[in-house]
SERO-4910 file (N, C-alpha, C, O; in steps of 0.05 Angstrom, whole numbers):
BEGIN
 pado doro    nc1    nc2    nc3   cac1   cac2   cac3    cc1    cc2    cc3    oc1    oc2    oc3
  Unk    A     17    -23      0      0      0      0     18     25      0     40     23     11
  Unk    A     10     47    -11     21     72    -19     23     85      6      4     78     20
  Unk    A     41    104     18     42    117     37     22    144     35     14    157     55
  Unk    A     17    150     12     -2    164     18    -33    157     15    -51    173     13
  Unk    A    -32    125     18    -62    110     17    -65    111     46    -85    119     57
  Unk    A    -39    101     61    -46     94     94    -44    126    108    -53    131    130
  Unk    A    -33    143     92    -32    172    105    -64    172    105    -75    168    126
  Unk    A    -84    179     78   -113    184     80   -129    162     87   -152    170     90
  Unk    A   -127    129     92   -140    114    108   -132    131    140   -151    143    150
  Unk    A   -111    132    153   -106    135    174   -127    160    187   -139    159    208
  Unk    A   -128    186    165   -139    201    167   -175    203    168   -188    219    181
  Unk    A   -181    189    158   -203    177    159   -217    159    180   -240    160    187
  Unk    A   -199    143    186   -217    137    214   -208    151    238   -219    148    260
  Unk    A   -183    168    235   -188    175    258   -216    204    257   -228    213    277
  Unk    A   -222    213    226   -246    236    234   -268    220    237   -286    230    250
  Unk    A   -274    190    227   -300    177    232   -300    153    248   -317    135    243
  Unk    A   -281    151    267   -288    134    283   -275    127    306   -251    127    301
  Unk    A   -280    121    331   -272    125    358   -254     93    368   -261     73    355
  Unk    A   -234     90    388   -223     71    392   -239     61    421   -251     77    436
  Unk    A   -236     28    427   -247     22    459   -221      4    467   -211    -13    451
  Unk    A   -214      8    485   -194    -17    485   -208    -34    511   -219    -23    530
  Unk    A   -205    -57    510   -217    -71    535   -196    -94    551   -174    -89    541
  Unk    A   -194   -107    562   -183   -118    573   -196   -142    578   -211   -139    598
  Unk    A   -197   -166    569   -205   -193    580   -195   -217    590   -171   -224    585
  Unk    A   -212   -235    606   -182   -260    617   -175   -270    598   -182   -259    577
  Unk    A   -161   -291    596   -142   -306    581   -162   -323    559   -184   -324    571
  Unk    A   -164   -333    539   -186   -347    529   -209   -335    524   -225   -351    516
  Unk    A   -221   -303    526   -237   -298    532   -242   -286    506   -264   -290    495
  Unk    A   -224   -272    495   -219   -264    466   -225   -286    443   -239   -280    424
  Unk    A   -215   -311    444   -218   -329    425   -252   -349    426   -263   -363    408
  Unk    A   -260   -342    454   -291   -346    459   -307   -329    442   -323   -339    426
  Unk    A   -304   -296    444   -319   -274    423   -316   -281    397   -336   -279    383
  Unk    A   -295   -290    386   -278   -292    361   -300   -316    353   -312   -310    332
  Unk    A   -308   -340    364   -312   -357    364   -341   -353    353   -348   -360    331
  Unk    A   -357   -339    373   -391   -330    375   -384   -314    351   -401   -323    335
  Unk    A   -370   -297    338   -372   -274    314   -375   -294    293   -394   -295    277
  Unk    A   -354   -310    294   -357   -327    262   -372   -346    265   -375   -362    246
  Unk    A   -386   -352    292   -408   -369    282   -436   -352    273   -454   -363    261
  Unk    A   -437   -326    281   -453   -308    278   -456   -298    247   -476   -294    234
  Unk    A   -419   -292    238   -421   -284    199   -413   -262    206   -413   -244    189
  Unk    A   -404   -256    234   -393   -220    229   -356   -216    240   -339   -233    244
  Unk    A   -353   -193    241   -326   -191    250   -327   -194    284   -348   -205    291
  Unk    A   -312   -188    305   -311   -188    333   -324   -159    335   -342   -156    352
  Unk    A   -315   -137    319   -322   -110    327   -350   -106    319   -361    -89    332
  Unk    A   -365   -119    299   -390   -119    293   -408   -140    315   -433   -140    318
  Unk    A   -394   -153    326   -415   -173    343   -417   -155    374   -438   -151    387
  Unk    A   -384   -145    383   -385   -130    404   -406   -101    401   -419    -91    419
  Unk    A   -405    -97    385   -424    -79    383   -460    -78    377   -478    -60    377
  Unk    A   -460   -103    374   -478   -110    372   -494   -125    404   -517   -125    413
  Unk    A   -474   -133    410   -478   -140    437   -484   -119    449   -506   -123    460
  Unk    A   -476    -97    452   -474    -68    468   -501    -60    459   -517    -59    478
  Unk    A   -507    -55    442   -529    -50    432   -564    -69    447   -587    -62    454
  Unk    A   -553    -91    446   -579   -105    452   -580   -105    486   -602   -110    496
  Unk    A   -555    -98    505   -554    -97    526   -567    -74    526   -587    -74    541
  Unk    A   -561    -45    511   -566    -28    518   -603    -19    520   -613     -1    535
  Unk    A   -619    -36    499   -639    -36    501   -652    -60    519   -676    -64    517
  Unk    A   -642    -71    531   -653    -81    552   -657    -53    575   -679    -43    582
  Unk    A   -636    -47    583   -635    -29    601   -650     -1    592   -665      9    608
  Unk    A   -646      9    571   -674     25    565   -707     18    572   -725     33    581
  Unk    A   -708      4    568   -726    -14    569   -742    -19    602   -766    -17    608
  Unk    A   -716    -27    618   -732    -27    641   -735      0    654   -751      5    672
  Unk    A   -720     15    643   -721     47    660   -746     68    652   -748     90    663
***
């Protein structure tokens, strides 16, 4: 890749999109990994998806 492809990818997510970093036990990562591709998505589309459906639970009861 061209240095000035990863100069304007670089640039680009950092104006459209935010970082999370998380921390999990040991094995815990290759469990998500596990649920994503049995699901058809990436880890960052399932984690977020997860977040999402937690988050309307809790809407929900409030």
């Amino acid at each position: 890749m061209q240095d000035s492809r990863k100069r304007a990818n670089t640039k680009w997510l950092k104006e459209n999109y935010e970082s999370i970093t998380i921390r999990v036990p040991k094995g815990t990562r290759e469990r998500i990994k596990g649920w994503a591709d049995a699901s058809g998505v990436s880890m960052a589309a399932y984690i977020q998806q997860a977040c999402r459906e937690k988050a309307e639970k809790v809407l929900d009861r409030g």
